[in-house]
VEXTOR-683058 format. One record per residue: residue number from 0; y, z, x of N, C-alpha, C in turn; residue in three letters; chain. Coordinates in nm, 2 decimals. Layout:
BEGIN
seq->NUM | nyy->Y | nzz->Z | nxx->X | cayy->Y | cazz->Z | caxx->X | cyy->Y | czz->Z | cxx->X | type->ALA | mol->A
...
% end
This chain:
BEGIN
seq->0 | nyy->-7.67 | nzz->12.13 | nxx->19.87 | cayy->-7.56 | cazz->12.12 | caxx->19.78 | cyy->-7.55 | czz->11.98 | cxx->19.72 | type->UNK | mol->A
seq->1 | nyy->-7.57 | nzz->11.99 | nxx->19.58 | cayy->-7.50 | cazz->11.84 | caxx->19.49 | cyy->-7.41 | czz->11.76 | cxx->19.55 | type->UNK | mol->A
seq->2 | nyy->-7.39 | nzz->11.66 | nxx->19.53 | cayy->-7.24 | cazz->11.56 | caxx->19.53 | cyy->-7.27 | czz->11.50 | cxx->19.44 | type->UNK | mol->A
seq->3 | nyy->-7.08 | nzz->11.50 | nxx->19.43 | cayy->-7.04 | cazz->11.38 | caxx->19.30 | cyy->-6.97 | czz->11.30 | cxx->19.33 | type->UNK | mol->A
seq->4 | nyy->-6.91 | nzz->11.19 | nxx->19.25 | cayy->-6.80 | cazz->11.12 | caxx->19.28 | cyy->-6.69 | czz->11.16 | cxx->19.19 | type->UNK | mol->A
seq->5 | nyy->-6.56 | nzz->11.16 | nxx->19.24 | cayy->-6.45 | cazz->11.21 | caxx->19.16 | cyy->-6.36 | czz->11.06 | cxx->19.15 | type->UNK | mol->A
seq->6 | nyy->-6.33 | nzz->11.01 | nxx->19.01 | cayy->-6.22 | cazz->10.92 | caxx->18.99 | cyy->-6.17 | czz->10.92 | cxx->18.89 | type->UNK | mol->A
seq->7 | nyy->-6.03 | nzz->10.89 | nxx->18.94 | cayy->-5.91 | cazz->10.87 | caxx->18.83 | cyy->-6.00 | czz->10.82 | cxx->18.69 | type->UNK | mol->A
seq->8 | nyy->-5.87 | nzz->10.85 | nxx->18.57 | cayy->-5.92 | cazz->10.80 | caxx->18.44 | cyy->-5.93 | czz->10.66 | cxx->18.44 | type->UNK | mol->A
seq->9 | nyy->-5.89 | nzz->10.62 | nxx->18.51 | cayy->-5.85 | cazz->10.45 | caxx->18.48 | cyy->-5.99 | czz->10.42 | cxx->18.62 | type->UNK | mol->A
seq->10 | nyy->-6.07 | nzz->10.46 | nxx->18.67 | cayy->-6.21 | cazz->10.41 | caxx->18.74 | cyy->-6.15 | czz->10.40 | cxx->18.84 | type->UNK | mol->A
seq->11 | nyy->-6.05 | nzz->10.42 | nxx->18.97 | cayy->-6.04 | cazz->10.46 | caxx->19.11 | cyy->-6.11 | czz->10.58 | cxx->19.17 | type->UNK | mol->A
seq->12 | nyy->-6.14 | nzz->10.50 | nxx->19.25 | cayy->-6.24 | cazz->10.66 | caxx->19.34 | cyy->-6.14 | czz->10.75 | cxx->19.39 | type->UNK | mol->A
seq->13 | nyy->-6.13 | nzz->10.86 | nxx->19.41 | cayy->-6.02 | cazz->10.94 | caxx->19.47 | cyy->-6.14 | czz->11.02 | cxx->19.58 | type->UNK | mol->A
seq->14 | nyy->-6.27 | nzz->11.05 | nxx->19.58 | cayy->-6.37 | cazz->11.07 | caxx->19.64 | cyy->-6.49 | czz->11.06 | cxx->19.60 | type->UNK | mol->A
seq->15 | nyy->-6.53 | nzz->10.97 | nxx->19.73 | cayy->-6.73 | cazz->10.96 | caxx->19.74 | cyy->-6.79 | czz->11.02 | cxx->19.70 | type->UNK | mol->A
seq->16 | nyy->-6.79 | nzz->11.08 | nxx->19.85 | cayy->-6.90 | cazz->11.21 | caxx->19.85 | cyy->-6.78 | czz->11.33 | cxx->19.81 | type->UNK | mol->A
seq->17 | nyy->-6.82 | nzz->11.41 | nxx->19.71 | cayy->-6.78 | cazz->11.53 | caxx->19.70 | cyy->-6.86 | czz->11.63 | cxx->19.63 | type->UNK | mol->A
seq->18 | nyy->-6.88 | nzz->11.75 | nxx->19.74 | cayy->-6.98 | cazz->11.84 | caxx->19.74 | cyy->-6.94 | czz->11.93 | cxx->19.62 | type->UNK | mol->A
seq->19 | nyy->-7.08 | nzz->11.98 | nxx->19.52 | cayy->-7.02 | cazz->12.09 | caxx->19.44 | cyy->-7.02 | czz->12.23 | cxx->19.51 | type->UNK | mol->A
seq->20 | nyy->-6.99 | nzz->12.34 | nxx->19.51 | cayy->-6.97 | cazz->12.47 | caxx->19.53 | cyy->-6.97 | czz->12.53 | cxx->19.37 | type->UNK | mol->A
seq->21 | nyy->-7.09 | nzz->12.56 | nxx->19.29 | cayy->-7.04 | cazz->12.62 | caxx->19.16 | cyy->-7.15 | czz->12.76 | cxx->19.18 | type->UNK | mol->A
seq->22 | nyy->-7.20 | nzz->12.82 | nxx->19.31 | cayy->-7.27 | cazz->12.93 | caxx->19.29 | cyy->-7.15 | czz->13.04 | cxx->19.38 | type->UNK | mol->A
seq->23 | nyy->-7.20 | nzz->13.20 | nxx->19.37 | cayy->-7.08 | cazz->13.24 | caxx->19.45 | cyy->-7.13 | czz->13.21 | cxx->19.61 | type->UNK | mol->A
seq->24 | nyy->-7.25 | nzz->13.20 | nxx->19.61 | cayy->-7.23 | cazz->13.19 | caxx->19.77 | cyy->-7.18 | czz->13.04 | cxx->19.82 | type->UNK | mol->A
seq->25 | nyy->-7.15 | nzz->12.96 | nxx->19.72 | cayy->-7.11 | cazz->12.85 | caxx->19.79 | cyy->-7.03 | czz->12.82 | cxx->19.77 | type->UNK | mol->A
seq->26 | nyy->-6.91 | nzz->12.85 | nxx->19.68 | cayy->-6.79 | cazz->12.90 | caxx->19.65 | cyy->-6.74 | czz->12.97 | cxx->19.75 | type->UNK | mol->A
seq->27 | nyy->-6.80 | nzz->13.09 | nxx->19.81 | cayy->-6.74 | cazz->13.20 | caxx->19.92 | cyy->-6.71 | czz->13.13 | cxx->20.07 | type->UNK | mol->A
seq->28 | nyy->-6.83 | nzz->13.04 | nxx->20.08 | cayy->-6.84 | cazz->12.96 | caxx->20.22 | cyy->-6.72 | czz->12.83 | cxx->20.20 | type->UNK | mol->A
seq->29 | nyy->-6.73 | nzz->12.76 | nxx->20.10 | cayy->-6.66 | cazz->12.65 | caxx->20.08 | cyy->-6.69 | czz->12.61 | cxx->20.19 | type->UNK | mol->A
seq->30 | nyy->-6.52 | nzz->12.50 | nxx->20.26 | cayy->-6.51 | cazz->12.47 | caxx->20.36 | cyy->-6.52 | czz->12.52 | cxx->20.52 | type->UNK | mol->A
seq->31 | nyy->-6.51 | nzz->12.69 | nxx->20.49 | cayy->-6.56 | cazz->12.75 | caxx->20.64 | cyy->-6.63 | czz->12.67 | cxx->20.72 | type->UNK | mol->A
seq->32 | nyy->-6.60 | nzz->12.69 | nxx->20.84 | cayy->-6.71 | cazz->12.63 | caxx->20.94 | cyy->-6.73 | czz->12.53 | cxx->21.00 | type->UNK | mol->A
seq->33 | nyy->-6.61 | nzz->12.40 | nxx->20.89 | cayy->-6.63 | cazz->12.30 | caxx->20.94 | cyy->-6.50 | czz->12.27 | cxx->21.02 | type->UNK | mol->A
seq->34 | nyy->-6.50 | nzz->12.15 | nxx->21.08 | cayy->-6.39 | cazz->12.09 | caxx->21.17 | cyy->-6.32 | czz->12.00 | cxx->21.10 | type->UNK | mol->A
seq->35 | nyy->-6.35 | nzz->11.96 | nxx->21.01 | cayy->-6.28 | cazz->11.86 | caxx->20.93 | cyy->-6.33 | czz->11.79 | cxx->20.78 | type->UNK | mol->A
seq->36 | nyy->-6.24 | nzz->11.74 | nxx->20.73 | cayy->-6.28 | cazz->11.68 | caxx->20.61 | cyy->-6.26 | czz->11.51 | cxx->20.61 | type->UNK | mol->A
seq->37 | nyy->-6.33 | nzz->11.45 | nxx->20.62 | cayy->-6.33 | cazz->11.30 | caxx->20.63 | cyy->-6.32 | czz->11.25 | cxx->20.53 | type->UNK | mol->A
seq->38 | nyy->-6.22 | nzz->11.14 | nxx->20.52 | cayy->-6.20 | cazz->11.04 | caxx->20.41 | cyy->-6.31 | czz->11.02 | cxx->20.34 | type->UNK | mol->A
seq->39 | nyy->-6.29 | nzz->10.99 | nxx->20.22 | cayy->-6.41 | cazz->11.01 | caxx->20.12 | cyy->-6.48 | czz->11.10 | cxx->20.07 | type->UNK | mol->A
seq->40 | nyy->-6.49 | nzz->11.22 | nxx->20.21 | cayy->-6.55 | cazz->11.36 | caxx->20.13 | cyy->-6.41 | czz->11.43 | cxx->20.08 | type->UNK | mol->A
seq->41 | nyy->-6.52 | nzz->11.53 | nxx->20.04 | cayy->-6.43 | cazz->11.68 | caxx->19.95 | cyy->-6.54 | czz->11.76 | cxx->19.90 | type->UNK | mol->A
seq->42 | nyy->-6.45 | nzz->11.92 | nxx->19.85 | cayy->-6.52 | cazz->11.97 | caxx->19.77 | cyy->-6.49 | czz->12.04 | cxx->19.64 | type->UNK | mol->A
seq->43 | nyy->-6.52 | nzz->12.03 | nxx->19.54 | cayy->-6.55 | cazz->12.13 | caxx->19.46 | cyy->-6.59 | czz->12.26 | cxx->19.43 | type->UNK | mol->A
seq->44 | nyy->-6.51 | nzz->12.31 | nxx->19.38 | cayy->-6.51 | cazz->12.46 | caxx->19.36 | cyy->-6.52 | czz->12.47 | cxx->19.22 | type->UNK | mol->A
seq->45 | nyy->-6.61 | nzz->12.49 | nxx->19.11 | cayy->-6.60 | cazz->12.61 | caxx->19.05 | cyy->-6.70 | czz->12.69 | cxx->18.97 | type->UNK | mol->A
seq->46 | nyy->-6.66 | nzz->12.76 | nxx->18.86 | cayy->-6.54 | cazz->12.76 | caxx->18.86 | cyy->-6.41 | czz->12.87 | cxx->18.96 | type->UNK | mol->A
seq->47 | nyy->-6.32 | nzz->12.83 | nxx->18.95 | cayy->-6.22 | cazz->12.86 | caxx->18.98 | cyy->-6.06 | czz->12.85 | cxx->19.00 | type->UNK | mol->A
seq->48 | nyy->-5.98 | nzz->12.93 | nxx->18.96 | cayy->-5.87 | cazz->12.85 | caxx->18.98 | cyy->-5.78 | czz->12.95 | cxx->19.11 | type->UNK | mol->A
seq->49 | nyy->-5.82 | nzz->12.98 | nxx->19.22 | cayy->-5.72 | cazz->12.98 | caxx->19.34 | cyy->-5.83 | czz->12.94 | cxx->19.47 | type->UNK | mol->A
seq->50 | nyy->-5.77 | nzz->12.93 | nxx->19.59 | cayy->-5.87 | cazz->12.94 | caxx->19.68 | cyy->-5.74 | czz->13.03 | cxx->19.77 | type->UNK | mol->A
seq->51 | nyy->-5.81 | nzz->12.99 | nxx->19.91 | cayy->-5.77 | cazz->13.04 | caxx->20.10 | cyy->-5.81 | czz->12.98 | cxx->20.15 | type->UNK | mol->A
seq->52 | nyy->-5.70 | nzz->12.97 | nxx->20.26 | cayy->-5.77 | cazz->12.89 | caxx->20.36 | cyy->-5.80 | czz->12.95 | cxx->20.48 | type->UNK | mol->A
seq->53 | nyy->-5.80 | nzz->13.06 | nxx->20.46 | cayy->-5.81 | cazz->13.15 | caxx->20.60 | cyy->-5.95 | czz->13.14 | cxx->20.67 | type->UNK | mol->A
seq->54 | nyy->-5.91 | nzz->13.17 | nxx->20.80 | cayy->-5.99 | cazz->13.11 | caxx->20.87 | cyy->-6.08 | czz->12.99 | cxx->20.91 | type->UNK | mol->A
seq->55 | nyy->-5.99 | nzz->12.86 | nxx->20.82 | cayy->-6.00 | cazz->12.73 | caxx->20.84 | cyy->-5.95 | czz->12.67 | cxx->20.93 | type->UNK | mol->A
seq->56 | nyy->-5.97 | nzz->12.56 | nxx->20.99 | cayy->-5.91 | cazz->12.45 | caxx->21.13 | cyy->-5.81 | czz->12.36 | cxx->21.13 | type->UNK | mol->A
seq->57 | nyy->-5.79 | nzz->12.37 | nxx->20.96 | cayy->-5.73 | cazz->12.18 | caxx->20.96 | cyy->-5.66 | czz->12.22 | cxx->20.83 | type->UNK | mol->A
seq->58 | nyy->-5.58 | nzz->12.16 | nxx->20.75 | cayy->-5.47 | cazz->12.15 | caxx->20.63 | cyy->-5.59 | czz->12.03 | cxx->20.55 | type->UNK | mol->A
seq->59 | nyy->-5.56 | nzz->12.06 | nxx->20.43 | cayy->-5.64 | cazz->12.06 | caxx->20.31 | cyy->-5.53 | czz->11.99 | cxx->20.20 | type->UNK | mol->A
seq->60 | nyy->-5.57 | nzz->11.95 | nxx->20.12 | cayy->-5.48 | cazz->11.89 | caxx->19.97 | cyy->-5.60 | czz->11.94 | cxx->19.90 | type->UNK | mol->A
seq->61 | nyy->-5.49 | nzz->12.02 | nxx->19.78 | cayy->-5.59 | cazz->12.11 | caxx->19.71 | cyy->-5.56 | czz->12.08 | cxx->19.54 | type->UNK | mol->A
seq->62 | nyy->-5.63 | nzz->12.02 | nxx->19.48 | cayy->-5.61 | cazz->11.95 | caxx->19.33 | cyy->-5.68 | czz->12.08 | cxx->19.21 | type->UNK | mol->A
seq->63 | nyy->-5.59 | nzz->12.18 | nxx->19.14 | cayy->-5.65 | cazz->12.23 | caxx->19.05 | cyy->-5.63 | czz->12.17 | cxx->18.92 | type->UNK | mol->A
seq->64 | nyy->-5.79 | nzz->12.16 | nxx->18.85 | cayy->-5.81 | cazz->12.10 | caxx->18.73 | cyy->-5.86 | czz->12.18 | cxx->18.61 | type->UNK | mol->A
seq->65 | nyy->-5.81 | nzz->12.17 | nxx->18.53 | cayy->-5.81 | cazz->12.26 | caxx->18.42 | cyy->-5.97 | czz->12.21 | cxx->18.32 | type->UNK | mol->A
seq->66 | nyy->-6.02 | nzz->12.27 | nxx->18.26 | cayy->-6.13 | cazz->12.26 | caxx->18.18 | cyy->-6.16 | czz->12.07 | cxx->18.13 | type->UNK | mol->A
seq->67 | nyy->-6.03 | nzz->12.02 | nxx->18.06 | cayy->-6.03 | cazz->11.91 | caxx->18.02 | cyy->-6.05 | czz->11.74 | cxx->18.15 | type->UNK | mol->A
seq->68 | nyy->-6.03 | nzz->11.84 | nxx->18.25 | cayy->-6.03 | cazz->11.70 | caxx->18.41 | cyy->-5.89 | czz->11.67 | cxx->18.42 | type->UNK | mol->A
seq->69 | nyy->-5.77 | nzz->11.76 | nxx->18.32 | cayy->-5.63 | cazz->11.70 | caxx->18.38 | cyy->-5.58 | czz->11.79 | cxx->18.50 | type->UNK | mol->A
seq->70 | nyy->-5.49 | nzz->11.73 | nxx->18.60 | cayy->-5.48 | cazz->11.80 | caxx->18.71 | cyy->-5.34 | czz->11.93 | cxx->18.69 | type->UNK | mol->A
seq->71 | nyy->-5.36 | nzz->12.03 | nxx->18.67 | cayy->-5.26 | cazz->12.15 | caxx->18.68 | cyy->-5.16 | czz->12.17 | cxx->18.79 | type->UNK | mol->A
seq->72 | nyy->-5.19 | nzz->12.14 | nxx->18.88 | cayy->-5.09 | cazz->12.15 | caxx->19.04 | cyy->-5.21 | czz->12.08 | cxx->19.12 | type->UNK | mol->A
seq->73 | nyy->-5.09 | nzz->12.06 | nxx->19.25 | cayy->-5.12 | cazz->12.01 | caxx->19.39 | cyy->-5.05 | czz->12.04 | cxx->19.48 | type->UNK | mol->A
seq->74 | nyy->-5.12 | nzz->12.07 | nxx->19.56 | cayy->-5.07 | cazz->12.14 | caxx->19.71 | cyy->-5.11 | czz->12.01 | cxx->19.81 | type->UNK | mol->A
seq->75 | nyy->-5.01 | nzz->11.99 | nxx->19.87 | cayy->-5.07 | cazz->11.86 | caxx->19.98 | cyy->-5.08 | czz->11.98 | cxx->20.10 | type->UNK | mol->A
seq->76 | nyy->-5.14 | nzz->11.92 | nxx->20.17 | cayy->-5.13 | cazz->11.97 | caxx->20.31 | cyy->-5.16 | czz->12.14 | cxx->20.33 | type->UNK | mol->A
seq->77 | nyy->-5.23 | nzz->12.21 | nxx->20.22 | cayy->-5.20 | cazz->12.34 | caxx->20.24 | cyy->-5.24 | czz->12.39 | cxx->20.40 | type->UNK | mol->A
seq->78 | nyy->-5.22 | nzz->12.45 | nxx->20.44 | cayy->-5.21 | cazz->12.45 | caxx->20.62 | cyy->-5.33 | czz->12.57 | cxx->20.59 | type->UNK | mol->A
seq->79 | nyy->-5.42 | nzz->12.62 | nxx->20.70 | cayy->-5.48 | cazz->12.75 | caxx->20.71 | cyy->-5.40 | czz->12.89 | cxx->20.74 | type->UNK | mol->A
seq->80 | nyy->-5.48 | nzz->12.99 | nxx->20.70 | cayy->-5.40 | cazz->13.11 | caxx->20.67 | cyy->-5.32 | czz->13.12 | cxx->20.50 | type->UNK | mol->A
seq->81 | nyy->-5.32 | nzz->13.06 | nxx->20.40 | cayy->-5.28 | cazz->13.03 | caxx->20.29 | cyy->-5.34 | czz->13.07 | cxx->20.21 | type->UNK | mol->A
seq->82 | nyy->-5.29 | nzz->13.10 | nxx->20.10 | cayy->-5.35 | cazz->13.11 | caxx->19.91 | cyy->-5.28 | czz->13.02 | cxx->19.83 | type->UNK | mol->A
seq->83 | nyy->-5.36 | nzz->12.98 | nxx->19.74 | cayy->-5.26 | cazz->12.93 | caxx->19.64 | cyy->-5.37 | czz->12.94 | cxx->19.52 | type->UNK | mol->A
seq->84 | nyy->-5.32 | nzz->12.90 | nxx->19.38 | cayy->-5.37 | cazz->12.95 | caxx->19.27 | cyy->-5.30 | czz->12.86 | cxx->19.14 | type->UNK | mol->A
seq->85 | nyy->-5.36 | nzz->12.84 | nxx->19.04 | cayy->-5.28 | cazz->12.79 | caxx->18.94 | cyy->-5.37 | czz->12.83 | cxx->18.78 | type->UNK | mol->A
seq->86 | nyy->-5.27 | nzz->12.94 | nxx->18.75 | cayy->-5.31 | cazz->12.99 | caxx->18.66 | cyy->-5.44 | czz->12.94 | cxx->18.53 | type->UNK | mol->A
seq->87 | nyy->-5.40 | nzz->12.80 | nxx->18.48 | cayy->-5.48 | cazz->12.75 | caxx->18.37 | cyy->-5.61 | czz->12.61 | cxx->18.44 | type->UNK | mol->A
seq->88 | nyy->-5.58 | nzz->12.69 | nxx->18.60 | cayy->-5.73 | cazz->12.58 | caxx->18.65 | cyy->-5.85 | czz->12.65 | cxx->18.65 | type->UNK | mol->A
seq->89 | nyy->-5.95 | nzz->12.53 | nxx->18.60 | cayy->-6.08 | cazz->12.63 | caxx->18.60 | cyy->-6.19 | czz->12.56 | cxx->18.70 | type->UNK | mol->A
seq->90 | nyy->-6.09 | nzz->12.43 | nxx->18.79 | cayy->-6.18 | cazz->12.42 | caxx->18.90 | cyy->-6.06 | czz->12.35 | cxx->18.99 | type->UNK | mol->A
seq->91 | nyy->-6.12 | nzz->12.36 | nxx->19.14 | cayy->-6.05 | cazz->12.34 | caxx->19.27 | cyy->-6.12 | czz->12.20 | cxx->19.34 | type->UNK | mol->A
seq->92 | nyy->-6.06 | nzz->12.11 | nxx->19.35 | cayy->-6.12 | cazz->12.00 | caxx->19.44 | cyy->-6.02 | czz->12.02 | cxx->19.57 | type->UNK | mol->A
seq->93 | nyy->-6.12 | nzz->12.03 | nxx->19.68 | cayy->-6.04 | cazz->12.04 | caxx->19.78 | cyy->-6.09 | czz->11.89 | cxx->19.90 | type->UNK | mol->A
seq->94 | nyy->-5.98 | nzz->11.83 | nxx->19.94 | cayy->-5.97 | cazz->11.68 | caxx->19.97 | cyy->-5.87 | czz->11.67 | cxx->20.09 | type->UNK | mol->A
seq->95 | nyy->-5.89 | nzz->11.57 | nxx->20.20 | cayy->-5.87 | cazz->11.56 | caxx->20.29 | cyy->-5.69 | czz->11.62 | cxx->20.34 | type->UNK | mol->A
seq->96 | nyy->-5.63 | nzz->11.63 | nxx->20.40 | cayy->-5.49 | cazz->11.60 | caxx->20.40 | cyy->-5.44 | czz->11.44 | cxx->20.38 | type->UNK | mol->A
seq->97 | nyy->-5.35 | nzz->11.44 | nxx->20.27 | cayy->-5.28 | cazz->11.30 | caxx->20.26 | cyy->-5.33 | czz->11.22 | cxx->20.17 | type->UNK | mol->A
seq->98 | nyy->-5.48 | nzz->11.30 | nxx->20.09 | cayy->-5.53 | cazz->11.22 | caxx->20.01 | cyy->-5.47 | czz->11.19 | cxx->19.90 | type->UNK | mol->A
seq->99 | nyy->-5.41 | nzz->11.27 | nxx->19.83 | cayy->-5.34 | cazz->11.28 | caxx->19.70 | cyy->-5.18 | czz->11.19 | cxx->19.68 | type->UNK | mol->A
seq->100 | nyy->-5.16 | nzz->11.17 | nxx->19.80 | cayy->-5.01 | cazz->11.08 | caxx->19.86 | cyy->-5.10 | czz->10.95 | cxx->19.83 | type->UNK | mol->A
seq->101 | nyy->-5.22 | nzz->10.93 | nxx->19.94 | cayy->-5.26 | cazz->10.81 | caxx->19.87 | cyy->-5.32 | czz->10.73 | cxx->19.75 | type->UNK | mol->A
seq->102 | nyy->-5.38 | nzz->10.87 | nxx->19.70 | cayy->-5.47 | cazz->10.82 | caxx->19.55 | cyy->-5.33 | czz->10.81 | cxx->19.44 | type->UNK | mol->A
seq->103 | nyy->-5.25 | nzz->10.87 | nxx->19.48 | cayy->-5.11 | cazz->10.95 | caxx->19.36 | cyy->-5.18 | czz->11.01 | cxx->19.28 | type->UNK | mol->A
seq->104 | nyy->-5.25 | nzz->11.10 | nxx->19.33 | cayy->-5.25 | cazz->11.24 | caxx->19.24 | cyy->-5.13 | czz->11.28 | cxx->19.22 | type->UNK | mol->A
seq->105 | nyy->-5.14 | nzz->11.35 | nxx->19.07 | cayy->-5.00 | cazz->11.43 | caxx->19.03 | cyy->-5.02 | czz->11.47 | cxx->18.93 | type->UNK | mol->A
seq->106 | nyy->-4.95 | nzz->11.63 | nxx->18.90 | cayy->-5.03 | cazz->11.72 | caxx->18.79 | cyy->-5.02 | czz->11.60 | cxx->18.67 | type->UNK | mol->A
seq->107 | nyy->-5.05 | nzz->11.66 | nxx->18.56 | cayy->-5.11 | cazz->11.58 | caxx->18.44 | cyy->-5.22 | czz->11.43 | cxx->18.48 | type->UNK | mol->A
seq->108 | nyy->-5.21 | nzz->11.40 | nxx->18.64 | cayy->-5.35 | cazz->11.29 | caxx->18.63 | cyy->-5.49 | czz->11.33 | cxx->18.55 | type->UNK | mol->A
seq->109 | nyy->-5.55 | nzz->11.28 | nxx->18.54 | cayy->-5.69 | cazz->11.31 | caxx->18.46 | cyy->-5.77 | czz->11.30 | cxx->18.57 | type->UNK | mol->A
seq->110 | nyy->-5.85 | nzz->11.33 | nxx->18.57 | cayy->-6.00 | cazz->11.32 | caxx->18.69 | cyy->-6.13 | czz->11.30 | cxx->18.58 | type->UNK | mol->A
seq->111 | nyy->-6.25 | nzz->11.20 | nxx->18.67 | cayy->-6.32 | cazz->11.21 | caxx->18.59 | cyy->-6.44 | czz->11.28 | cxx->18.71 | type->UNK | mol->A
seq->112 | nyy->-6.57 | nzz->11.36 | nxx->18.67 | cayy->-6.65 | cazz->11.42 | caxx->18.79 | cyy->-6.79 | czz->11.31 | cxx->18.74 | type->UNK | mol->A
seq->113 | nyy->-6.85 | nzz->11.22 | nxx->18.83 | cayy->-6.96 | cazz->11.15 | caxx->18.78 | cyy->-7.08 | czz->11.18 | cxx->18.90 | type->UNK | mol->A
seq->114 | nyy->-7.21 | nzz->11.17 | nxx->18.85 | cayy->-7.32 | cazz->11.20 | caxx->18.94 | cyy->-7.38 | czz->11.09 | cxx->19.04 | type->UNK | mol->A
% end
C-alpha cells in the first residue's frame, strides 16, 4: 500500500506516514486487524464518504474531505462498533485519537495529500 503525507494548507504535517486505501479490497480491510494507530500514521480511504468501525480495538478521529481537500466534518474519538458518514465527502482520513484536538482540524480546514 502507498503512503502519503497529509498537511494543513499553510505546510503543517497533520500525518507522516499515511497509508492510501483507494482499491475495494483495501478500502474493505482499512484499519481491521490492527491494535493501534500511532502518532504520525493514518489512513486514507477513498473514495469514499462514510466508514465503521466495527470490529476495531481502539477510537479513531475520522476527517471527511470533500473533492477540493476542505474538511466536511470530524468525529474525534469515534469509538468501535460505529458509522458515521458525511454526505459531500469524497474521501476519509482516518487518524489516531486526539489528533485533530492537536493539529485543530475543523470542518472548512484545507488538507493538502503530498507523495
Amino acid at each position: 500500500m502507498r503512503q502519503i503525507a497529509v498537511r494543513t494548507h499553510e505546510g503543517r504535517v497533520v500525518c507522516q506516514r499515511c497509508a492510501v486505501a483507494d482499491g475495494p479490497l483495501t478500502r474493505m480491510r482499512g484499519l481491521l486487524g490492527r491494535s493501534e494507530l500511532r502518532a504520525g500514521e493514518g489512513m486514507l480511504l477513498k473514495p469514499a464518504s462514510s466508514v465503521h468501525t466495527f470490529f476495531m480495538r481502539f477510537p479513531i478521529d475520522v476527517v471527511f474531505i470533500d473533492r477540493e481537500g476542505h474538511v466536511t466534518r470530524v468525529i474525534r474519538a469515534l469509538r468501535p462498533w460505529r458509522v458515521a458518514g458525511s454526505r459531500r465527502a469524497r474521501a476519509v482520513l482516518e487518524l489516531p485519537a486526539g489528533a485533530c484536538a492537536r493539529d485543530e482540524i475543523t470542518p472548512g480546514s484545507c488538507l493538502r495529500l503530498t507523495l
